[in-house]
N, C-alpha and C positions, 0 to 999 in steps of 0.2 A: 447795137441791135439792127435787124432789119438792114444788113447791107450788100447780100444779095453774090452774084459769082460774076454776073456782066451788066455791062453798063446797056442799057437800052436809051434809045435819043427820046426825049421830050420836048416838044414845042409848041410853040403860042403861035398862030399866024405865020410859021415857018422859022420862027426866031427862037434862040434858046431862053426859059425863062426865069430871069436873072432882075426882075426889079426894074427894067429901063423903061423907059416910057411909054404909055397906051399899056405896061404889063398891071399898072395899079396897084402895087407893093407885093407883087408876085413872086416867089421864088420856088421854082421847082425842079427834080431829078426823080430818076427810076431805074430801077436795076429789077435783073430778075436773078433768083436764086432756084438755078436748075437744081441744088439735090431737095429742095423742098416741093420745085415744080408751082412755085408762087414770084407774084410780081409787088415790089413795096416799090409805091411811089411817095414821095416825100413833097408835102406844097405847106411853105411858111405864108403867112399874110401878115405882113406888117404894118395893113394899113390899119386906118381907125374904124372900117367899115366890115362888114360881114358881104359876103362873096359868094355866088351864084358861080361854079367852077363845072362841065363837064367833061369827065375825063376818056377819049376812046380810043383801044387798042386795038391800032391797026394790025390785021395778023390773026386776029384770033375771032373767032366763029363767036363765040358765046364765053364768057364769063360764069363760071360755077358759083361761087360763093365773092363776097367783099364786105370786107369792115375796116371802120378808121377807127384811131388811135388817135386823140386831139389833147393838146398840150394846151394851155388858155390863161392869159393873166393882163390883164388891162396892163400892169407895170411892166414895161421890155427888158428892164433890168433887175425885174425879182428871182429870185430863188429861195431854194429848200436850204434851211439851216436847222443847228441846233433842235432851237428855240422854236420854230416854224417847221418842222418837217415836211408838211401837205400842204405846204401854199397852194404846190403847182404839183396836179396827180393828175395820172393821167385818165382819159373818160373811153371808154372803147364802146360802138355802138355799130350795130350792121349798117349796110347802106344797100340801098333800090341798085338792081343792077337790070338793066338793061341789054341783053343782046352782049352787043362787047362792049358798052359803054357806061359808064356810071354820071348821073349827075347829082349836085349835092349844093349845100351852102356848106361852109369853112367860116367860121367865126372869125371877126378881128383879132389884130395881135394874137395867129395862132401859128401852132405846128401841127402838120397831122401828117399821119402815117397811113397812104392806102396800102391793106395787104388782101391781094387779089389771089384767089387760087383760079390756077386754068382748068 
């Protein structure tokens, strides 16, 4: 899901953000998916802390609509089984959009999925 037509660049302080240092268990990517005319940015935190993240699209006037998809499990190696099918389900909630930029908190040990319409 959510993988979009082109790759669009994302960076921290100029640097791609891939977890390396000063990023604080950061991992993120963004593509846009022109025949939806929406942008899914993808940011994991793996750290043990909850994250103050804001996200701005340079290029675009104003932002229409945005909501995240968050995936959440204190365990990094849990999953859906059997026996547990809902450990880990996902939570979808609008987010504040600002202009062309979104700021937010992102939970520990999470995934979330921003999906931006332009």
């Amino acid at each position: 899901h959510y993988k979009g037509t082109h790759v669009l660049p994302l960076t921290m302080e100029g640097r791609v953000v891939v977890g390396d240092e000063g990023q604080n268990g950061l991992y993120a990517s963004s593509v846009l998916d022109a025949e939806k005319d929406r942008i899914y940015i993808k940011v994991a935190n793996l750290s043990d802390h909850k994250q103050s993240i804001t996200l701005v699209l340079k290029g675009l006037k104003e932002i229409s609509e945005g909501k995240v998809i968050t995936f959440h499990s204190e365990n990094l190696d849990a999953e859906n089984t059997l026996d547990e099918p809902n450990l880990i389900t996902p939570i979808q909630q609008a987010v504040h959009v600002g202009g062309n930029s979104i700021s937010t908190m992102i939970a520990a040990k999470s995934f979330n999925v921003f999906v931006i319409t332009k």
